[in-house]
LUMTI-270269 format. One line per field, with one value per residue (C-alpha): residue number from 1; z, y, x. Coordinates in nm, 3 decimals, padded with zeros to 5 digits, m for minus. Each point is the difference from the previous one (the first is absolute). Layout:
BEGIN
seq	[NUM, ...];
c3	[Z, ...];
c2	[Y, ...];
c1	[X, ...];
# end
This chain:
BEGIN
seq	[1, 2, 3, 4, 5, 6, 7, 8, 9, 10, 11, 12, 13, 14, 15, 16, 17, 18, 19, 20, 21, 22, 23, 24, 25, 26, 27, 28, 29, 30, 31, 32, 33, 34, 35, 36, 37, 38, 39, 40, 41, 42, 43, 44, 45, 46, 47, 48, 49, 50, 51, 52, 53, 54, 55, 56, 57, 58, 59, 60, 61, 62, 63, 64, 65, 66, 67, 68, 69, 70, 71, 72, 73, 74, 75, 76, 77, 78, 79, 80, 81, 82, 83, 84, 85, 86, 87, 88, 89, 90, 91, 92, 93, 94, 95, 96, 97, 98, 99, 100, 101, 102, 103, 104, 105, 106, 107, 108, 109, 110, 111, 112, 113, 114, 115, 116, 117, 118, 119, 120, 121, 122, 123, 124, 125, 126, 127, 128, 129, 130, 131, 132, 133, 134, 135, 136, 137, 138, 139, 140, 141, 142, 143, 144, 145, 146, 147, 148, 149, 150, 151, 152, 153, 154, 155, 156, 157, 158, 159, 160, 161, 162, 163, 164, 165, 166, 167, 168, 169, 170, 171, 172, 173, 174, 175, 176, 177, 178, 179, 180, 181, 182, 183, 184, 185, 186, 187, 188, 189, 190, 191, 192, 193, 194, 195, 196, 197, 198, 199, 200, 201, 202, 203, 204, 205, 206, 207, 208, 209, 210, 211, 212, 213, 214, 215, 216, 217, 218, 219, 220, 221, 222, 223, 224, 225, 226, 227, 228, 229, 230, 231, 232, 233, 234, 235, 236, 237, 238, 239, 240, 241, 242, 243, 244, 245, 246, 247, 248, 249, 250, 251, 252, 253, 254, 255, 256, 257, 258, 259, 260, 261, 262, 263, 264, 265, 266, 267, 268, 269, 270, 271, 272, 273, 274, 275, 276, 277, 278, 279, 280, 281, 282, 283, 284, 285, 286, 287, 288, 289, 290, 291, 292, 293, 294, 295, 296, 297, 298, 299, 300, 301, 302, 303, 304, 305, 306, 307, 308, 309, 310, 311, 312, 313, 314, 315, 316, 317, 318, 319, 320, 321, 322, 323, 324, 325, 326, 327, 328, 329, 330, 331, 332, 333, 334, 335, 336, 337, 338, 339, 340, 341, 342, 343, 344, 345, 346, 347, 348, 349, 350, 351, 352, 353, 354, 355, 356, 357, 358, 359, 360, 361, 362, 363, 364, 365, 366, 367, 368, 369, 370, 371, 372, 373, 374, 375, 376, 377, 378, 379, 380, 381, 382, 383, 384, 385, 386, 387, 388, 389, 390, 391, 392, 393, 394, 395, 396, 397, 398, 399, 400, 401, 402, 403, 404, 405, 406, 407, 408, 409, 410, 411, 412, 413, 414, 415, 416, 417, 418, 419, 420, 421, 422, 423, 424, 425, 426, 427, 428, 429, 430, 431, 432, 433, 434, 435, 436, 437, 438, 439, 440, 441, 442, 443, 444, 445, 446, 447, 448, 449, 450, 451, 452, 453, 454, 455, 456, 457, 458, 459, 460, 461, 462, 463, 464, 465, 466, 467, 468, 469, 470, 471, 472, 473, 474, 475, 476, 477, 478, 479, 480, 481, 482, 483, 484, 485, 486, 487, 488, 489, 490, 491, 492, 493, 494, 495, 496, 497, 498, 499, 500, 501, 502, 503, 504, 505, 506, 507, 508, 509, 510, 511, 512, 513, 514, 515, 516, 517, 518, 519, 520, 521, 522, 523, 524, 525, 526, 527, 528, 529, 530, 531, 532, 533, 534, 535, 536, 537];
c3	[13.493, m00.157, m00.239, m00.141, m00.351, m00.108, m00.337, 00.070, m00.202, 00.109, m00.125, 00.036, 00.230, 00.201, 00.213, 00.378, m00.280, m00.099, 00.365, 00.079, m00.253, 00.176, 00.361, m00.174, m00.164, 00.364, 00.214, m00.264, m00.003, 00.401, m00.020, m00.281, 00.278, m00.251, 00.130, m00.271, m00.235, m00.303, m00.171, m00.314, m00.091, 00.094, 00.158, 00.150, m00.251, m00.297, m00.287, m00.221, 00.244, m00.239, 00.086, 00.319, 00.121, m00.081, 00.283, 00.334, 00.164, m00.156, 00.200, 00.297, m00.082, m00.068, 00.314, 00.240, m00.195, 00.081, 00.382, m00.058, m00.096, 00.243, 00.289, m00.136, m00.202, 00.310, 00.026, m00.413, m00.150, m00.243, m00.316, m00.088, m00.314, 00.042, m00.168, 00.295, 00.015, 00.155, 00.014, m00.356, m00.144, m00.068, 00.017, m00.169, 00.327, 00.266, 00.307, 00.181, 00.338, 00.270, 00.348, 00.029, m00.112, m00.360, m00.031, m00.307, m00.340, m00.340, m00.302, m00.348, m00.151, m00.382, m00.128, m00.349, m00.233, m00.308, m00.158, 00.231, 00.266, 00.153, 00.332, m00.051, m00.029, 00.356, 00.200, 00.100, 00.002, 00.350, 00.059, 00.167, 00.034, 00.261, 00.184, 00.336, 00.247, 00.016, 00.298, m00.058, 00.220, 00.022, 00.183, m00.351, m00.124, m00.400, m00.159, m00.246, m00.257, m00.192, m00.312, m00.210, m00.321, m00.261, 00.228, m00.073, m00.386, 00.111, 00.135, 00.279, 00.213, 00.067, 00.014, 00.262, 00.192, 00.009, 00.097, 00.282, 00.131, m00.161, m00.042, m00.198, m00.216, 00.020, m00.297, 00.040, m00.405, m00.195, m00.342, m00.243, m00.275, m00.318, m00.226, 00.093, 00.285, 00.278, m00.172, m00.005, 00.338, 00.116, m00.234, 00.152, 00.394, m00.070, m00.152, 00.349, 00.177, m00.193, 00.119, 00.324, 00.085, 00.183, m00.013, m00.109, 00.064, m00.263, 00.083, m00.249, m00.057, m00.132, m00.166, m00.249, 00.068, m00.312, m00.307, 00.194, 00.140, 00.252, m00.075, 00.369, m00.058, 00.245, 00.053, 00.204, m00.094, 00.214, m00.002, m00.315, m00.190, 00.020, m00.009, 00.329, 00.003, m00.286, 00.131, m00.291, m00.218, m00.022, 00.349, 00.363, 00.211, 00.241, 00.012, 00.339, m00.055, 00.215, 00.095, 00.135, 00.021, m00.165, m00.349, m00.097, 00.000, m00.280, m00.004, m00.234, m00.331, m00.199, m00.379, m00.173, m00.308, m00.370, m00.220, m00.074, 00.328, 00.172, m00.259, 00.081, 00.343, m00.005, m00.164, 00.183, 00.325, m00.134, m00.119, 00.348, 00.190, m00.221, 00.036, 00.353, 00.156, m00.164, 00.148, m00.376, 00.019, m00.282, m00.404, m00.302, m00.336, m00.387, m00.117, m00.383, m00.155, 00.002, 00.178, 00.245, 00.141, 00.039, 00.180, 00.204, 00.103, 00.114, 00.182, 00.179, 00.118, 00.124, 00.195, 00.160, m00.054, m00.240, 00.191, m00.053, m00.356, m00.233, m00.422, m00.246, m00.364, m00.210, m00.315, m00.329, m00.401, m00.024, 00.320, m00.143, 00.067, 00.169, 00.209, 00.151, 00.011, 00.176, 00.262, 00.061, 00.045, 00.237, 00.210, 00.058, 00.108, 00.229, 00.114, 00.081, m00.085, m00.377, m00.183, m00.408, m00.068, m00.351, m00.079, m00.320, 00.078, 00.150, m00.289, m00.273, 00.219, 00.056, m00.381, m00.043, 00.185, m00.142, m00.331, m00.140, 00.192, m00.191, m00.346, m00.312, 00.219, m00.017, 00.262, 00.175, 00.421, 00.048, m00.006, 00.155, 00.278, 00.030, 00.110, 00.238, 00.170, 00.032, 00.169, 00.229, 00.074, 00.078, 00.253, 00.199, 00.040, 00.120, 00.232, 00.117, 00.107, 00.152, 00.107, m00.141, m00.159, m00.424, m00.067, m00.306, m00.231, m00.228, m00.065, 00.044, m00.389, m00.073, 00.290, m00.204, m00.332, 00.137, m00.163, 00.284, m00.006, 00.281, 00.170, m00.146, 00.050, 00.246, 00.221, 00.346, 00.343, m00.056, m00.236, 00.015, m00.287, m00.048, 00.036, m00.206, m00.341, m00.260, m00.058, 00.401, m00.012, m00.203, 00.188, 00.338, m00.178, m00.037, 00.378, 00.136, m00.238, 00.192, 00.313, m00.121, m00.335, 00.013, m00.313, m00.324, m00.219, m00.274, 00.153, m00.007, m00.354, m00.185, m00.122, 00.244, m00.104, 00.102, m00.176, m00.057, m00.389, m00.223, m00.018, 00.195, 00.148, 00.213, m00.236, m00.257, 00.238, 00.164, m00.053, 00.080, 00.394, 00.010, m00.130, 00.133, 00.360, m00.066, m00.121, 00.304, 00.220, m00.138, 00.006, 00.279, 00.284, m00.121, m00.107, m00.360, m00.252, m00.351, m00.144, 00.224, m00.063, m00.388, 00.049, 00.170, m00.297, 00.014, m00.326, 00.020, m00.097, 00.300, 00.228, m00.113, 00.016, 00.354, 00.138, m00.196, 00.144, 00.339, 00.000, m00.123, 00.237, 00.357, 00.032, 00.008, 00.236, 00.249, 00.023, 00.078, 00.283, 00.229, m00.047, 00.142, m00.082, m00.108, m00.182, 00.062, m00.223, 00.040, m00.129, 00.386, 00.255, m00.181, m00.347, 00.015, m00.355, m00.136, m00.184, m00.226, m00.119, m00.355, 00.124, m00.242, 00.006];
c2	[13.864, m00.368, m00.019, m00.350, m00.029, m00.325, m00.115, m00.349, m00.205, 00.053, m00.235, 00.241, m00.067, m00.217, 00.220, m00.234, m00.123, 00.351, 00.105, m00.298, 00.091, 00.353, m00.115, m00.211, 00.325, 00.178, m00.252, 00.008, 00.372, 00.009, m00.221, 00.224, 00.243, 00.193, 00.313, 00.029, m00.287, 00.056, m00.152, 00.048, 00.079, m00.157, m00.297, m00.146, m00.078, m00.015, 00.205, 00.056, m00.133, 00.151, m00.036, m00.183, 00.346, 00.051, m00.247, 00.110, m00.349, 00.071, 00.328, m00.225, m00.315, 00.283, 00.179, m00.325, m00.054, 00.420, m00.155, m00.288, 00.234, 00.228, m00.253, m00.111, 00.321, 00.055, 00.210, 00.071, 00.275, m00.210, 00.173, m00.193, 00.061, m00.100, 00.074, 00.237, 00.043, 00.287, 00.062, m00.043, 00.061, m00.182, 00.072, m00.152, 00.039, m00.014, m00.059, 00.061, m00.198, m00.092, m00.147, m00.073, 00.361, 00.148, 00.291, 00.173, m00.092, 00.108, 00.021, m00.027, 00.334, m00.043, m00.330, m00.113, m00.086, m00.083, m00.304, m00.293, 00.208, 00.075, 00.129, 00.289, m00.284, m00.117, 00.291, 00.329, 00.249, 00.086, 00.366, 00.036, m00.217, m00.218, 00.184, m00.186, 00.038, m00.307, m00.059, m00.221, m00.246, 00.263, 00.261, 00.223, 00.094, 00.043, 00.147, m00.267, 00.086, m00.329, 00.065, m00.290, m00.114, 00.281, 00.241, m00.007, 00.100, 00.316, 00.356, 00.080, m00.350, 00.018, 00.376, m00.011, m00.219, 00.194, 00.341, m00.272, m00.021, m00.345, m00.067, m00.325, m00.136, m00.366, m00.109, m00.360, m00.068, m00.314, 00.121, m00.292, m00.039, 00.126, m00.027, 00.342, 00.048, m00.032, 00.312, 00.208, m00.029, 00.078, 00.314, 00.122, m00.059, 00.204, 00.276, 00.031, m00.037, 00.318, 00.175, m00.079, m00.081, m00.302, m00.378, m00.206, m00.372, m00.184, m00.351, m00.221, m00.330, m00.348, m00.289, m00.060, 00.107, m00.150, 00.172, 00.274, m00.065, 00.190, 00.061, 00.112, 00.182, 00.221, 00.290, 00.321, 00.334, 00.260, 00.351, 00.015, m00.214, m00.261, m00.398, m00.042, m00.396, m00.204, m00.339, m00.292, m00.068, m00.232, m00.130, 00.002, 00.224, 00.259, 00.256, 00.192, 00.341, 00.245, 00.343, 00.212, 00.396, 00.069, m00.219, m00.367, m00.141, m00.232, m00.380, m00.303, 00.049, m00.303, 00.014, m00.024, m00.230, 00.170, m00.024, m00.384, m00.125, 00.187, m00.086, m00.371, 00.012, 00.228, m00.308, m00.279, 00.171, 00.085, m00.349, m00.211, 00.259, m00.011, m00.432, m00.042, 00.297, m00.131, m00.381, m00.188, m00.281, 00.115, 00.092, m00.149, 00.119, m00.111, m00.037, 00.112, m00.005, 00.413, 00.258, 00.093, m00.347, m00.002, 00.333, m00.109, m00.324, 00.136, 00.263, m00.230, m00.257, 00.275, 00.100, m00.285, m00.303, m00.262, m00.250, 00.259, 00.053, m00.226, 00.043, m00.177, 00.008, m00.064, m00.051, m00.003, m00.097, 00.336, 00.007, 00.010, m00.216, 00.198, 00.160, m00.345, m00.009, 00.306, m00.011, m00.329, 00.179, 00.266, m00.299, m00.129, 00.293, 00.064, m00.351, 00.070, m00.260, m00.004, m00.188, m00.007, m00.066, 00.036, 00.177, m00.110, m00.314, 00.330, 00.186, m00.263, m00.100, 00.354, 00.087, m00.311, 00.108, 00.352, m00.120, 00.012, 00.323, 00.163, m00.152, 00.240, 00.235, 00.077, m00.085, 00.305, 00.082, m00.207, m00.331, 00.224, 00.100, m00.338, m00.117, 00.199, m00.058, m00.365, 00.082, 00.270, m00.279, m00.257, 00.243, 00.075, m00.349, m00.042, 00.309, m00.087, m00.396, 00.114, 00.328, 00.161, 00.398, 00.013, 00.251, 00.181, 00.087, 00.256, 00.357, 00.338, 00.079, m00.343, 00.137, 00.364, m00.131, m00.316, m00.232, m00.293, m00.241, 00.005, m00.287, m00.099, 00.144, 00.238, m00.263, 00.036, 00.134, 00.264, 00.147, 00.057, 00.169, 00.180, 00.340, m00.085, 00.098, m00.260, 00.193, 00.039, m00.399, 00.006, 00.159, m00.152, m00.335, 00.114, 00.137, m00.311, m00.160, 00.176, m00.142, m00.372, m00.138, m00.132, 00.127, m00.208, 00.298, m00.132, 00.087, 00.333, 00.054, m00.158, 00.209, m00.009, m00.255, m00.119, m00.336, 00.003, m00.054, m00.110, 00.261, 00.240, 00.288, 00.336, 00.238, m00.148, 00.138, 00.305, 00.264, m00.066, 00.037, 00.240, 00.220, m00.129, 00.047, 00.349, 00.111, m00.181, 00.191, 00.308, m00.052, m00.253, 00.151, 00.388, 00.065, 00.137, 00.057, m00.168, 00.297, 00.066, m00.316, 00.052, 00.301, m00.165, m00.220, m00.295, m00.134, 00.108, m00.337, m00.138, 00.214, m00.057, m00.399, 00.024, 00.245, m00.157, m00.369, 00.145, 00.130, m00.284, m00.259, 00.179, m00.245, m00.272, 00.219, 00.033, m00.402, m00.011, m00.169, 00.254, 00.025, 00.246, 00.353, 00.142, 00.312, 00.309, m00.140, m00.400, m00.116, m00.043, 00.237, 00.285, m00.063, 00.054, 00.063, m00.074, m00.329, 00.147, 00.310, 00.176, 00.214, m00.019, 00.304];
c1	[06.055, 00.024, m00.275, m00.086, m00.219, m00.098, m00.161, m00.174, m00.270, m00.310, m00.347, m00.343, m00.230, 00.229, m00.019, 00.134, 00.273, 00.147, m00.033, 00.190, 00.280, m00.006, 00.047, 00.337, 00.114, m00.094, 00.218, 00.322, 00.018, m00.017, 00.297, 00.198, m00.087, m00.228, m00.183, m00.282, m00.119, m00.194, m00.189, m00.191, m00.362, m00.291, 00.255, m00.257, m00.250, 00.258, m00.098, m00.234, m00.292, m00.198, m00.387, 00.100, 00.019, m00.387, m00.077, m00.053, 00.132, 00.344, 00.095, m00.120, 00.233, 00.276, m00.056, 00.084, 00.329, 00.062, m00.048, 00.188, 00.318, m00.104, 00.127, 00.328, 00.177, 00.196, 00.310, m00.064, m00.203, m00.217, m00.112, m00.285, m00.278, m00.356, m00.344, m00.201, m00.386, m00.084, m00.395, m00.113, 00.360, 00.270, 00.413, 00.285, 00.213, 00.296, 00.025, 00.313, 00.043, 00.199, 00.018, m00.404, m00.007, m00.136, 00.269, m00.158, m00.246, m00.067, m00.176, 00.079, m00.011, m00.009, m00.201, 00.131, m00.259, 00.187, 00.130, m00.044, m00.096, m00.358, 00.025, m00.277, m00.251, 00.105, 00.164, m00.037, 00.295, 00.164, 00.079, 00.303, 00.325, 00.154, 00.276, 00.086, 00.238, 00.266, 00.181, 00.299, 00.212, 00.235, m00.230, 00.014, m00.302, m00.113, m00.322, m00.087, m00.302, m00.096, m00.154, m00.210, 00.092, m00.173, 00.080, 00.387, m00.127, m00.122, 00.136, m00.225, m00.001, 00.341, 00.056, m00.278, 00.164, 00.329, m00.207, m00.108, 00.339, 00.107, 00.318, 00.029, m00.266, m00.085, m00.268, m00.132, m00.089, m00.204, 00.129, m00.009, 00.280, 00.037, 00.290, 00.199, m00.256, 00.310, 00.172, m00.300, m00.055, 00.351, m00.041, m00.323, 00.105, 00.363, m00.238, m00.204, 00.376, 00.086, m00.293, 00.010, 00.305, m00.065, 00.127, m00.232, m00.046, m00.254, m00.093, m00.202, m00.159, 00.142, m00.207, m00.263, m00.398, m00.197, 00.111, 00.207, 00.397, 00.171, 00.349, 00.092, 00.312, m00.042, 00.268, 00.097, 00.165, 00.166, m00.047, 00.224, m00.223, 00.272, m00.066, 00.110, m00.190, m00.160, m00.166, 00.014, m00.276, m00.243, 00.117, m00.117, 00.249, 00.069, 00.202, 00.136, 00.037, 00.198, m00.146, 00.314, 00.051, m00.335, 00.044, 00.020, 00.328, 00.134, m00.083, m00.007, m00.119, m00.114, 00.052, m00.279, m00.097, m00.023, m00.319, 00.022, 00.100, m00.214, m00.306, 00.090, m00.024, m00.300, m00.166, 00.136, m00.113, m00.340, m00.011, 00.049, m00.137, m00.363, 00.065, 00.117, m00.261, m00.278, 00.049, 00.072, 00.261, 00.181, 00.021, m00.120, 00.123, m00.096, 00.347, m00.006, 00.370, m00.047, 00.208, m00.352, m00.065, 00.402, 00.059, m00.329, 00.139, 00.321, m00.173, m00.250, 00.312, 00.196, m00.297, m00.079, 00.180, 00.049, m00.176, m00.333, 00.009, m00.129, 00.018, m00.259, 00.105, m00.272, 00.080, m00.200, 00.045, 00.131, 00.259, 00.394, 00.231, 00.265, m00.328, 00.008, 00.384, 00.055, m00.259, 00.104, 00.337, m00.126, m00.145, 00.349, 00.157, m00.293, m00.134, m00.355, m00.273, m00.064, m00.286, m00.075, m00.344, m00.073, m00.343, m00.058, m00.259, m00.205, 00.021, m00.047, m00.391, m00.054, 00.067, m00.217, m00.337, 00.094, 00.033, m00.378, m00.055, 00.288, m00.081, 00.115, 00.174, 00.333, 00.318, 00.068, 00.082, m00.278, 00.234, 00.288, m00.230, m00.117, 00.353, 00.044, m00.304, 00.071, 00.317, m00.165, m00.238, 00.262, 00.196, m00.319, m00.065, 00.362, m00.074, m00.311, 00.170, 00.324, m00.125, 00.289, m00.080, 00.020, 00.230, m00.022, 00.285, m00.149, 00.182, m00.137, 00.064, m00.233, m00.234, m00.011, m00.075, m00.244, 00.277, m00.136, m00.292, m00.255, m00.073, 00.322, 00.372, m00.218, m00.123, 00.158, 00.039, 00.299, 00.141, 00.422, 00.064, m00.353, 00.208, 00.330, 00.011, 00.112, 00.371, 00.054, m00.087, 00.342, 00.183, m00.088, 00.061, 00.349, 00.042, m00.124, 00.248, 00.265, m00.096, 00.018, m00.043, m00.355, m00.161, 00.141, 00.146, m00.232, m00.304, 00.095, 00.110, m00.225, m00.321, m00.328, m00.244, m00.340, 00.033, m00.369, 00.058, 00.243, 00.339, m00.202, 00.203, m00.090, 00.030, m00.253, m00.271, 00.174, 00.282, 00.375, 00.011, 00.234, m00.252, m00.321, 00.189, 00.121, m00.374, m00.147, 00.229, m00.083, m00.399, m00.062, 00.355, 00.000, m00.414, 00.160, m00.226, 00.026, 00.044, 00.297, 00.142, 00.002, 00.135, 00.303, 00.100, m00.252, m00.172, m00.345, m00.165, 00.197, m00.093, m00.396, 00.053, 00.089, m00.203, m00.330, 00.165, 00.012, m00.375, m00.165, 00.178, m00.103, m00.221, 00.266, 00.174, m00.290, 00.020, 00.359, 00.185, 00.109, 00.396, 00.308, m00.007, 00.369, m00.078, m00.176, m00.293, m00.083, m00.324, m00.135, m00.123, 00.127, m00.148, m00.434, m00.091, m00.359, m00.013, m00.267, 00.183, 00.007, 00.264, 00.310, 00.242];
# end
């Protein structure tokens, strides 16, 4: 048996679109001579559909693209997910087909409801697997038992499915990316291999959904729990797999990207794919002099294209010199349209009508904000003239402490770094550095600064990042406590500032642009805590 698995980009609710891209992937894996395609879940709406699954119409619009596929998987076994209303309920489902025929269809067993997921809102839980018979070109025939995403996690789904008489395991997944995420699930699927003693293929998604990415590297182990194939990351691809003698023989196996690489490309896919899906003609970005707006701008022309990026400095009384000199720099090496408009004829008449209003009161962040403002304000109006998307370039450290303006340095449409913390920003500098030199070395080591007043610098307002990040981590990725993360050698007045920083700025949060998700705690989907909370432990 010749199994194909293919990881493609899918856009939800495009629903004709992604069927399209299925009846492509149907007609190359007749010609490899493929016996079985998969595909992963929910390939034709793309996922999350989210509360597109709460309307009636949908099931309808997805059942004619189920006919649609019905009449041309000829000669291959399509593996095919779909939402499935039955009477009042609704399925996250399969349906296996072939030749005008439906061969077999199932049901996810086990619906996550955890971090970004929220399928219990949506679904209801199947009861049995998929085990289908699978007659090849060859006249063999194979019980195959298809199991849905979660399912793999568990014990039962897939020892079910071997009581059933499978003998191979194919699991269409939509599992979004994480850094480490690929290992864990290779570690999980050879535990169910050892119980069951089956091969097991795992297929996944590829492509950016809003603040989620799909990493795609989908894989398959033999019997022995070996890597028998590894598809790349952060790619569209399929794989052919050979079934032979009752186990999966051994095929190509793509190498796979370490932390930084595959961070980078995690972003640059989420980037276009939240840009190009979403019908915007391309990228603007404040250009500041810092190591954000940098790493941003690199990100957003690797994404898309020089010719779609376009960098505004904005410089003010208190912008440096070599802030100027560097991204001016940067420009050259990248050659995407570059303006300098200087906001300080805003700020001098806004300070002017201001001034009687703020008569005997001190400077403070009321003038910092201020600046900022006028440059969100300048963006937008570039946005909304062009049509290009604003993207932001603050950090997730400055989005845990609230160290960002709103209606200033927030203002946009997406958010790159939103999930990055300020010493991964480093580092990623330096990997992208590796690629090409595009990132002027001074930009890098020079300390953070807001330029908002005169020798301003970072850490006048917040701790050294090294250990802001490695609290944040703790309390924001792992749910520690503060007492826990005292315990484990952290000054105690740190650990306070943070978590009392972190508290009293969900409200900036809340008004965030979306942006990619690349840990196992962003501050998206899978962060819901009360604005108006007294809670501080």
């Amino acid at each position: 048996m010749k199994i194909a698995v293919a990881q493609f980009n899918a856009t939800v609710g495009d629903l004709a679109g992604n069927t399209d891209q299925i009846i492509a992937l149907i007609t190359d894996a007749r010609a490899n001579g493929a016996d079985v395609l998969l595909v992963p879940e929910l390939s034709i709406t793309g996922y999350p559909p989210e509360d597109l699954l709460l309307r009636p119409s949908f099931y309808a619009a997805c059942n004619e693209q189920l006919d649609r596929l019905l009449d041309v998987a000829d000669d291959v076994t399509l593996i095919v997910g779909h939402p499935l209303m039955l009477g009042a309920e609704r399925f996250n489902a399969i349906t296996v087909m072939r030749d005008g025929h439906i061969l077999g269809r199932g049901q996810k067993l086990v619906l996550p409801n955890n971090e970004v997921f929220d399928e219990c809102r949506y679904f209801t839980p199947g009861v049995t697997p998929c085990v289908y018979t699978q007659r090849n070109h060859d006249g063999s025939e194979v019980q195959v038992g298809v199991l849905i995403c979660e399912d793999i996690w568990h014990v039962e789904p897939a020892s079910e499915a071997a009581d059933m008489g499978a003998e191979i395991l194919l699991v269409p997944n939509a599992s979004p990316y994480h850094v480490g995420k690929e290992g864990v699930r290779q570690q999980i699927v050879r535990q169910r291999v050892e119980e069951t003693g089956l091969p097991i293929v795992y297929g996944n998604w590829v492509g950016g959904q809003d603040e989620l990415v799909f990493d795609g590297a989908s894989f398959a182990l033999n019997k022995a729990g070996e890597l028998v194939a590894q598809l790349p990351a952060f790619e569209t691809a399929t794989a052919y797999l050979d079934y032979l003698d009752g186990d999966l023989q051994a095929g190509e196996i793509a190498v796979q990207p370490d932390t930084e690489a595959a961070v980078y490309k995690a972003l640059v896919v989420a980037t276009r794919d939240y840009i190009v899906k979403n019908g915007f003609p391309g990228a603007i970005i404040g250009l500041s002099g810092g190591i954000d707006s940098a790493l941003t701008l690199a990100i957003a022309v690797d994404a898309l294209g020089a010719d779609k990026v376009r960098a505004v400095m904005m410089p003010s009384r208190y912008t440096a010199q070599i802030s100027l000199d560097d991204s001016r720099e940067m420009i050259r090496c990248l050659g995407v349209q570059y303006d300098e408009l200087s906001i300080e004829p805003m700020y001098e008449a806004f300070s002017a009508t201001l001034a009687p209003q703020f008569a005997g009161l001190p400077v403070d962040a009321t003038e910092e904000n201020l600046q900022s403002r006028i440059r969100g304000v300048i963006l937008m109006a570039l946005s909304n003239k062009t049509g290009r998307l604003v993207l932001t370039t603050g950090n997730k450290s400055e989005m845990t402490t609230g160290y960002a303006t709103l209606y200033g340095d927030m203002a946009g449409g997406y958010a790159v770094l939103k999930d990055i913390a300020k010493t991964l920003v480093y580092r990623l500098s330096h990997y992208r550095n590796t690629v090409s030199d595009v990132i002027p070395e001074r930009i890098i080591t020079r300390p953070p600064s807001a330029e908002l007043r005169e020798d301003q610098v970072d850490q006048d307002s917040l701790p050294p990042y090294d250990v802001l990040d490695a609290i944040m981590e703790r309390y924001v990725e792992r749910n520690e406590s503060m007492a826990d993360i005292i315990r484990a050698g952290f000054d105690e007045k740190d650990v306070l500032r943070v978590v009392k920083l972190l508290k009293i700025n969900e409200y900036k949060r809340r008004q965030a642009a979306v942006g990619a998700r690349i840990t196992p705690r962003g501050f998206g989907r899978d962060w819901r805590y009360p604005i108006t909370n007294k809670f501080l432990r």
